[in-house]
C-alpha atoms as a printed R data frame, in Angstrom:
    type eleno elety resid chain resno       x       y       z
1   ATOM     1    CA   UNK     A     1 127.634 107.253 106.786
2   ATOM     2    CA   UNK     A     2 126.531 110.629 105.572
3   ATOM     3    CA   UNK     A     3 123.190 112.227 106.070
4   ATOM     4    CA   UNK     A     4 121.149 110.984 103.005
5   ATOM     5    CA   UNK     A     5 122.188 107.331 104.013
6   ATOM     6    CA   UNK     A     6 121.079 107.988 107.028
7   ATOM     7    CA   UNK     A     7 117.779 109.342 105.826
8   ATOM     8    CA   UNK     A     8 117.403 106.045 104.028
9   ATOM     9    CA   UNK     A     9 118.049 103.845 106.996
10  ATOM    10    CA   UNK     A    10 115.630 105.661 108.930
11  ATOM    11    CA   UNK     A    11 112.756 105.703 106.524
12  ATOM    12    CA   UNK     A    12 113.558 101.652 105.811
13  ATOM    13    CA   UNK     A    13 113.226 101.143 109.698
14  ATOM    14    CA   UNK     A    14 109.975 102.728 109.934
15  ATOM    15    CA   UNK     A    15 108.571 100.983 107.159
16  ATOM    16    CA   UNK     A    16 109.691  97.586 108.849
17  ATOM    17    CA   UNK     A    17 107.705  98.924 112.110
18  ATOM    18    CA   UNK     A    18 104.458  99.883 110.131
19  ATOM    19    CA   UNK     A    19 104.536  96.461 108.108
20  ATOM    20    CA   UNK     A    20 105.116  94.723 111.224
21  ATOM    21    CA   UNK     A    21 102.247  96.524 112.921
22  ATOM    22    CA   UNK     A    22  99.826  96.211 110.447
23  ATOM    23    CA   UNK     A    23 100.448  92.500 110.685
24  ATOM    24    CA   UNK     A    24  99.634  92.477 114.263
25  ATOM    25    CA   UNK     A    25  96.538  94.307 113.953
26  ATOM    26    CA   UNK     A    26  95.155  91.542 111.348
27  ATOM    27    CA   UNK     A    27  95.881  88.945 113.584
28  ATOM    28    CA   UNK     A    28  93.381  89.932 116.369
29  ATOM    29    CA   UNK     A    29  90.390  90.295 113.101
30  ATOM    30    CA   UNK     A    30  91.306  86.714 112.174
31  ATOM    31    CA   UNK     A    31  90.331  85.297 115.779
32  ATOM    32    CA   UNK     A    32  87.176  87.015 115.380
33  ATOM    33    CA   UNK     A    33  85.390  84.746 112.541
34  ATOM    34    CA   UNK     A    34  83.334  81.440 112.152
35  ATOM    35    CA   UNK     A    35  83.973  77.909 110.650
36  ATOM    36    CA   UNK     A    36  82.406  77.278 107.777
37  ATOM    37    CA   UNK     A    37  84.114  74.099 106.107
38  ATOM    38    CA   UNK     A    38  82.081  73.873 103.029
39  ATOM    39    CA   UNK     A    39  82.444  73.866  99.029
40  ATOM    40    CA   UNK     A    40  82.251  77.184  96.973
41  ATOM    41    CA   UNK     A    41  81.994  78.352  93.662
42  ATOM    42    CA   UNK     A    42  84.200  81.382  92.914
43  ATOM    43    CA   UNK     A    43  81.218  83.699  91.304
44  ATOM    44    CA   UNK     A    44  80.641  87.503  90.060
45  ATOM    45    CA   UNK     A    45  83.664  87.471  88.438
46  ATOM    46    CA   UNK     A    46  83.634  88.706  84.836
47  ATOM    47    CA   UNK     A    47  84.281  85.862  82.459
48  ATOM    48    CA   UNK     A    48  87.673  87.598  81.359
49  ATOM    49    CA   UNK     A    49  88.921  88.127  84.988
50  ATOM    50    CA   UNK     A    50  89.721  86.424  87.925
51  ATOM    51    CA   UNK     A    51  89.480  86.583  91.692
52  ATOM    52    CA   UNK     A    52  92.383  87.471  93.579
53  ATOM    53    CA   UNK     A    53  93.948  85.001  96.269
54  ATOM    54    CA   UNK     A    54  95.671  86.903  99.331
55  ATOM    55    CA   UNK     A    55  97.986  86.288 101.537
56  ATOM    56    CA   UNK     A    56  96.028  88.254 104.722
57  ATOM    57    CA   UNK     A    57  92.190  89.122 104.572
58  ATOM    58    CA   UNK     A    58  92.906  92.865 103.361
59  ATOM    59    CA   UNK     A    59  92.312  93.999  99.331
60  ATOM    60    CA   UNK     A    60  96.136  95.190  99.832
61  ATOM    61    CA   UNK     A    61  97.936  92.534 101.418
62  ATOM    62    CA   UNK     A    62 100.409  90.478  99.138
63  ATOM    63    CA   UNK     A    63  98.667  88.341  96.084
64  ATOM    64    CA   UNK     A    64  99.272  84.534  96.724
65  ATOM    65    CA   UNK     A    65  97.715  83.139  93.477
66  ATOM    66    CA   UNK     A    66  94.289  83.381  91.713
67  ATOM    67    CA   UNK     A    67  90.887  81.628  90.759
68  ATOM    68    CA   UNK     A    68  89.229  81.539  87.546
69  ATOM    69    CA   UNK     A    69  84.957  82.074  87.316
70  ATOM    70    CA   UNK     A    70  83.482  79.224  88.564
71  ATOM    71    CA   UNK     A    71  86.746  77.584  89.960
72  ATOM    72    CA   UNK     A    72  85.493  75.373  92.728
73  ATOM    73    CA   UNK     A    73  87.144  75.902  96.246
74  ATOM    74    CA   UNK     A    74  86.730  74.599  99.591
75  ATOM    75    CA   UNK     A    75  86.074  77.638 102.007
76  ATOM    76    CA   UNK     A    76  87.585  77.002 105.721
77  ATOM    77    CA   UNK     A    77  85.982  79.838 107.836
78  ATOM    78    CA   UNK     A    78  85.272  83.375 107.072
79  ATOM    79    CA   UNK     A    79  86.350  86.847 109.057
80  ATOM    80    CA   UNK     A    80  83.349  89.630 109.711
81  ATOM    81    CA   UNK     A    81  84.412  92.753 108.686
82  ATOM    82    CA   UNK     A    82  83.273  96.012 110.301
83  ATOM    83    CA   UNK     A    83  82.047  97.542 106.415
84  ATOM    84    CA   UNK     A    84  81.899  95.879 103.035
85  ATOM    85    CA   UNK     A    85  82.277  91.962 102.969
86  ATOM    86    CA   UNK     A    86  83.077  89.711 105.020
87  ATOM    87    CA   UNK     A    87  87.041  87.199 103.690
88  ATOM    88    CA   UNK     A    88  86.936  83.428 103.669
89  ATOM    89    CA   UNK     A    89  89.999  81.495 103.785
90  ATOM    90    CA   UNK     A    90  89.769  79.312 100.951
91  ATOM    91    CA   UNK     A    91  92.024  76.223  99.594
92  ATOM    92    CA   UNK     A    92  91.764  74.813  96.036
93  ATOM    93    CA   UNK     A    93  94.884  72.476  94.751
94  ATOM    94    CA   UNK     A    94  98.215  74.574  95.342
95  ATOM    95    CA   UNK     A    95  96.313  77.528  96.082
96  ATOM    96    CA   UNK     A    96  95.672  79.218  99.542
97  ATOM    97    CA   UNK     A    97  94.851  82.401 101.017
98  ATOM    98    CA   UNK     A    98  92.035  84.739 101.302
99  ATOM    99    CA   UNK     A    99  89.386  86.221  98.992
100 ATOM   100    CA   UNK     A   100  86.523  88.561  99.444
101 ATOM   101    CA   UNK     A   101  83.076  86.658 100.224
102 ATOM   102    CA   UNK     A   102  81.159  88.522  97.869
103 ATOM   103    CA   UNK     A   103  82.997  86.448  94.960
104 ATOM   104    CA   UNK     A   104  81.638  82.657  96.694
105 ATOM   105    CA   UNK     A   105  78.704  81.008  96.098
106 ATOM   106    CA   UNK     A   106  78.277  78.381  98.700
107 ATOM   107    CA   UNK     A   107  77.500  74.894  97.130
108 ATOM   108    CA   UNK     A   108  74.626  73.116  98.406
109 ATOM   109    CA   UNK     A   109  74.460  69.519  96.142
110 ATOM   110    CA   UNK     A   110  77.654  68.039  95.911
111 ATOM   111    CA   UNK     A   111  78.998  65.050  96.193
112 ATOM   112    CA   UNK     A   112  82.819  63.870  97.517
């Protein structure tokens, strides 16, 4: 193996080590939440966009899927974060993952 290989392997290793750290460290945030088991509607989305689905409660973790405005979706519990919003976990046909709460609109009058 010569020395850029080398290089290579080491930088891919650390990278493993960070990603697998940063995974860690969202696992401790998720404990920290509250139930909320309730109906949604995905809102304060422009009409041409959509809200983002992730895989972990972080703007850069991996994109599972999306909702369209007004996209119904039934929210399981929520994380507090230390600034900005708090994520919900959310779960809408084959769709699951996390979204920012700022983009819900809790629905009051429905009926099952």
């Amino acid at each position: 193996m010569n020395r850029n290989q080398e290089k290579v392997l080491v930088a891919a290793l650390c990278g493993l080590v960070i990603t697998a750290a940063g995974a860690f460290a969202v696992q401790p945030a998720m404990a920290a939440g509250y139930q909320v088991d309730q109906l949604a509607k995905v809102s304060g989305v422009a009409h041409w966009d959509q809200l983002n689905v992730r895989k972990w409660p972080a703007s850069y973790s991996q994109q599972v899927g999306a909702f369209e405005p007004g996209s119904h979706v039934w929210v399981e519990r929520c994380i507090k974060a230390k600034a900005g919003a708090d994520w919900c976990l959310v779960d809408s046909q084959d769709t699951r993952g996390w979204v920012n709460s700022k983009f819900l609109t809790v629905v009051h009058d429905w009926d099952i």
